[in-house]
N, C-alpha and C positions, 0 to 999 in steps of 0.2 A: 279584229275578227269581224267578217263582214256578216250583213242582218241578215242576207241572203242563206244562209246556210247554219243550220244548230249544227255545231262541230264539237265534243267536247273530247278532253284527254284531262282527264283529273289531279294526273301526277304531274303536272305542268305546275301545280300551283300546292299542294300540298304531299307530299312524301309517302311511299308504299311503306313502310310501317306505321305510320300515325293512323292511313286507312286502317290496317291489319290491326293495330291498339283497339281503333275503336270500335271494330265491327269485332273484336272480341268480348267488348263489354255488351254492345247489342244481341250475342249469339246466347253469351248466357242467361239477359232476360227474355230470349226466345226460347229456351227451354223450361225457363218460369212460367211463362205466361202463355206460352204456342206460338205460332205466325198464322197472321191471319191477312188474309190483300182482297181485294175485288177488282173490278177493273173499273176505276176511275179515269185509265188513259183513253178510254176506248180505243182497245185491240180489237178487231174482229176475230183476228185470225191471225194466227205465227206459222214460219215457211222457214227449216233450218237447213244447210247444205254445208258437207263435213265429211269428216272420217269416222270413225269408230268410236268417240265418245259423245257421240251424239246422232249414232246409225240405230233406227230399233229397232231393224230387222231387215232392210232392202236387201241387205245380200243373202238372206235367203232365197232368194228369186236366183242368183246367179251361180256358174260354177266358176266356184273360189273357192282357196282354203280359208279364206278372210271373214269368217262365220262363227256363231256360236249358237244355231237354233236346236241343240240339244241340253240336258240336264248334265254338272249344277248348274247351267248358268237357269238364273231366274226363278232358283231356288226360293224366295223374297216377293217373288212376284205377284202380283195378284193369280189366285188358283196355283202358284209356285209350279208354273207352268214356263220353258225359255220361249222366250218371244226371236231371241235375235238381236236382245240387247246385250250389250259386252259389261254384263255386271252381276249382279244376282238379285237386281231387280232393277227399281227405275230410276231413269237417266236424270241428269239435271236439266235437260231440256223439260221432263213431263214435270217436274218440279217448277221450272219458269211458267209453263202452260196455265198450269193450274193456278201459279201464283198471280198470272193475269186476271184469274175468274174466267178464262174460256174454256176450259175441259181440263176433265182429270188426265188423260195420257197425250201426245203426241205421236198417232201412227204414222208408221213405215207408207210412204206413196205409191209404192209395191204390191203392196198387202194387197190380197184377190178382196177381200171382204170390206172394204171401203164404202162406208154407206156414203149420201148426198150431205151430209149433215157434218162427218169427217170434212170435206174436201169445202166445207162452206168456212169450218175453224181452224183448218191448217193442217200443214202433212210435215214429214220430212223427208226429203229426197239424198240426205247424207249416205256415205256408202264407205264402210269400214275399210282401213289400209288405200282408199284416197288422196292426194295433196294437189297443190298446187303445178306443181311439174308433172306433165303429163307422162314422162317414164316411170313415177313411182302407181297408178292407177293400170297402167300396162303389167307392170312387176305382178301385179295379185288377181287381174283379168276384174277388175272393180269397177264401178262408174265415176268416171272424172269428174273435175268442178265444172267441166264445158258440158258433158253427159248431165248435168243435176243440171244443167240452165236451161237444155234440152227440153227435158222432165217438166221443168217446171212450165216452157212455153207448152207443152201438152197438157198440162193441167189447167192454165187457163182457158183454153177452149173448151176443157170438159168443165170448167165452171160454170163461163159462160151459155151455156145450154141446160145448165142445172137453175143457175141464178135470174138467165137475162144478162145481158152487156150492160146495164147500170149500174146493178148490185155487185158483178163480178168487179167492174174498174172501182168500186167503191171500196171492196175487200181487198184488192191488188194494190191500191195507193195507201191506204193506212193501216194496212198489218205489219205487224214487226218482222223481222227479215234475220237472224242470226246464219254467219256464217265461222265457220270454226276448222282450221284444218293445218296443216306442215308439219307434224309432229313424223308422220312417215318417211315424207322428204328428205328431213335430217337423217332419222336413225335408217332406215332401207335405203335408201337409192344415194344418199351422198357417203355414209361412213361405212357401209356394207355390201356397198358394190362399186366396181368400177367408173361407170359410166359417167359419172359428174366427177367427183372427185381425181382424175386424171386429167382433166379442164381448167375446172374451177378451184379456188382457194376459198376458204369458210365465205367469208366477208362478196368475194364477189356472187357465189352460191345465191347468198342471201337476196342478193340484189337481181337475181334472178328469180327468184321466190316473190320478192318484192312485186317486179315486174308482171308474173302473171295475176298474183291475189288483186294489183291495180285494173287490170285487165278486164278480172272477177269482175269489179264492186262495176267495174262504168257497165259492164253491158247487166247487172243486175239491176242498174239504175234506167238503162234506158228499156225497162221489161217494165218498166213501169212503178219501182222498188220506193220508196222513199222514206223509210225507217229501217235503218241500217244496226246493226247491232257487229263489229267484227271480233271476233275474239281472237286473242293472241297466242302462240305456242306455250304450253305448260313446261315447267321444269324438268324435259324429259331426260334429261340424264342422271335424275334421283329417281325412276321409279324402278322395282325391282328385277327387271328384266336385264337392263343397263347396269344395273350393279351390280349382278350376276356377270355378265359376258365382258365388260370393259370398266368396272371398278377395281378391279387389283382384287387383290388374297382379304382385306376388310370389306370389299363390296362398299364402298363411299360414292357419292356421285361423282361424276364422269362429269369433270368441267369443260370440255371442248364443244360437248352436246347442249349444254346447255348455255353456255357463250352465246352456239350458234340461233339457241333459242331467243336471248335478250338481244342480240344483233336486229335479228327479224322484228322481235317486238316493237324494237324501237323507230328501227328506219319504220316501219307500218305505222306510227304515229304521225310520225313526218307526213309520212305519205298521205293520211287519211284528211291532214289539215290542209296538203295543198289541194285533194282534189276536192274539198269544200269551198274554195276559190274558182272552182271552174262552171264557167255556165252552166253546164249540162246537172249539175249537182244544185243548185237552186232550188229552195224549197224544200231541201232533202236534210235528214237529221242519220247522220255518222257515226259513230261512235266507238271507238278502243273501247273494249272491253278487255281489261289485264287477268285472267285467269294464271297468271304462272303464278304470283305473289301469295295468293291466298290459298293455292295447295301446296307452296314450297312449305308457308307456315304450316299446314297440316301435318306437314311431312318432319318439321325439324321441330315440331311442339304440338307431340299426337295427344298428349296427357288431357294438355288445355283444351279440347275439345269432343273427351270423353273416350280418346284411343289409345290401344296398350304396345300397337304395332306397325310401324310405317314402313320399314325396309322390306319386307315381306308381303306375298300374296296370303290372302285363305283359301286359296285353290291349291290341292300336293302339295309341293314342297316352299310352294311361293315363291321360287326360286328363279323359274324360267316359263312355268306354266302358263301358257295363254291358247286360247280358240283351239283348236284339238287336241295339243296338249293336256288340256283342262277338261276332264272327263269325268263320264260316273265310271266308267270301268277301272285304270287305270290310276287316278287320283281322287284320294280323300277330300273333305273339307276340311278347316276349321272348324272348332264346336262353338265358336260365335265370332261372326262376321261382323259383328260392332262394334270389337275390338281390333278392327282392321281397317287401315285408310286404303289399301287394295284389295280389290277382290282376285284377280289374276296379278300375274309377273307386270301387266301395261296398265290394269283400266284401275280405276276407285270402287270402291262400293257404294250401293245405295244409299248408306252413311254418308260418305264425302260427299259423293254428287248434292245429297238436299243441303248440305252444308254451303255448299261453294254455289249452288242457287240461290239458298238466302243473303250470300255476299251480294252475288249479284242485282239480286232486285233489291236489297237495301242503299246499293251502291248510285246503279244505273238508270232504277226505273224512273226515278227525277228527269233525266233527261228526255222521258216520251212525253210528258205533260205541256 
C-alpha cells in the first residue's frame, strides 16, 4: 500500500461477520450507556451525493414522482413534519452529521431556506431514484450523479463569496465527502426494463456501473474532494418491495438482485484500491464503506437489535408501498415503527438508519484521523 494515499477496505483482512459479531456487542453497550462522538477529526463540513437513502428533500424542488414531501412520511420527525426524507424521520446521514459534532440535521442543497451557516457545514445534493447510469436518473426526471457535481461546483462559488477563497478551499479539501447510490440501477433500469438488460449480462452491467461510479470519485477528486467516504449497494433484494414483486408466493429474497449487488460491491473495492495508486488521488483518503452486511443482519436477526419485523414496511400493507404509494389518505401506519427495520416497501426507518450510522462511525471514523 503506497504512503501516498490512505485507502482502506477492512474485509481484506478481517471478515463481515466478526465485524457484524462485534459491532453487535458495541450496539448493546450503546443502548447502555448512549453514543456520544465530537469531532476530533476535524470535519468542517460533510457533502453527500446519492439516491434516495440519503436524499432529504432535493426532489421536492423537482417534478418527479420520486418524492415523499407529504405526511406519514416524517411522521418521527422533528415537529413530525415530512421534510422529503424517504423515512419517518431522520436519515443516517443526519446521524453521521451529528455523530461528527457539526450539526444536528444535514439539509437538502435545494432547500429555498438555506442559511450562510448551512452551506459553511455541508449540504446534500443526493436526489431520490438517481444512479450511476445515466438512464436510470432519466427513468424518474431526477438529478444524476453528473447533475449533483454540477450542484456542487455552484456551491462552491456560493461559498466562496460567503467564506472568502481561503476558508472555502479550506472547507472543500477537508470535509468528508459520502457518496452512496446503484440500488436503482439494479432494481429499475436493468431487471425492470428493457434498456440494459437486452445488452448487458448482470456481471458486465456491473462493470458498467463500475465504470461510471470510477468516473464519479476522479472528477469528485479533481473538485478538490479529498476525504472520500463511498458506500456500497445494500441487500437490495431482501427489502420488501423485491419480495413482494420477485420473491415467489414466500416473499424470500431475490438472489440475482442481490448477487448483482455483492458483484458491484466488490469489483468497487478493487477499484477504490487501484485508483489510490493513481497520481491524481495523492494525498486523498478513500474508502469502502460496506453498508449491505450490516442491514442484511438487520434484516435476518431483527430480534438482536430490538425489532419484531424485517420483511415488511409500516407504511399499508408494507407490501409494496413506497413515495405515493405511502399516504395519509390511502394507507395506515404501524402502531409502532420501532418495531420495524422498514419504514416503506424500499427505505429503513429512523431506527435502522441510527443503527447502521452507529456501525458506521464505530467502524469508519478511525480512518479520517
Amino acid at each position: 500500500m503506497g504512503e501516498c494515499c490512505k485507502r482502506i477496505s477492512l474485509s481484506a483482512s478481517f471478515g463481515h461477520r466478526e465485524y457484524i459479531v462485534l459491532f453487535q456487542v458495541m450496539f448493546q453497550l450503546v443502548r447502555i450507556l448512549g453514543y456520544t462522538s465530537n469531532n476530533r477529526t476535524k470535519i468542517p463540513a460533510m457533502f453527500t451525493f446519492g439516491d434516495s437513502i440519503i436524499d432529504p428533500g432535493n426532489n421536492n424542488h423537482l417534478q418527479t414522482l420520486a418524492k415523499c414531501n407529504f405526511p406519514p412520511y416524517g411522521k418521527d420527525f422533528i415537529g413530525h413534519q415530512p421534510t422529503g426524507r424517504f423515512s419517518n424521520g431522520k436519515l443516517a446521514t443526519d446521524f453521521l452529521v451529528s455523530g461528527f459534532g457539526i450539526k444536528e440535521l444535514l439539509p437538502p442543497y435545494l432547500w429555498e431556506h438555506l442559511s450562510p451557516e448551512d452551506l459553511l457545514t455541508g449540504v446534500s445534493f443526493a436526489s431520490g431514484a438517481c444512479g450511476y447510469d445515466p438512464i436510470t436518473s432519466a427513468l424518474s426526471n431526477v438529478i444524476s450523479m453528473t447533475g449533483q457535481l454540477r450542484l456542487f461546483g455552484e456551491y462552491k462559488e456560493r461559498l466562496k463569496a460567503i467564506a472568502g477563497e481561503e476558508r472555502a478551499e479550506y472547507i472543500v479539501s477537508e470535509s468528508l465527502y459520502l457518496a452512496c447510490t446503484g440500488t436503482d440501477d439494479i432494481v429499475n433500469t436493468y431487471f425492470a426494463t428493457p434498456f440494459r438488460n437486452t445488452h448487458y449480462d448482470i456481471p458486465s452491467y456491473v462493470d458498467f456501473l463500475v465504470s461510471k461510479a470510477k468516473e464519479f470519485l476522479r472528477q469528485l477528486r479533481q473538485m478538490g474532494a479529498k476525504k472520500i467516504w463511498f458506500g456500497g449497494i445494500p441487500p437490495i433484494g431482501c427489502v420488501p418491495s423485491q419480495r413482494t414483486l420477485v420473491g415467489g408466493i414466500l416473499r424470500e429474497c431475490e438472489p440475482r438482485r442481490n448477487e448483482a449487488a455483492q458483484l458491484f460491491n466488490s469489483r468497487m473495492q478493487n477499484t477504490i484500491s487501484e485508483l489510490g495508486n493513481e497520481e491524481s488521488f495523492r494525498g486523498t483518503i478513500l474508502v469502502y464503506v460496506d453498508i449491505y452486511n450490516i442491514l442484511l443482519d438487520l434484516i435476518q436477526r431483527p430480534y438482536a437489535y430490538g425489532f419484531e419485523e424485517s420483511t415488511r414496511g409500516c407504511c399499508g400493507t408494507g407490501l409494496i408501498e413506497v413515495t405515493f404509494l405511502c399516504n395519509s389518505i390511502t394507507a395506515t401506519t404501524c402502531p409502532d415503527e420501532t418495531k420495524f427495520v422498514f419504514w416503506d416497501s424500499f427505505h429503513p426507518t429512523e431506527k435502522a438508519y441510527k443503527i447502521i450510522a452507529d456501525y458506521i462511525l464505530s467502524t469508519y471514523k478511525q480512518t479520517l484521523s
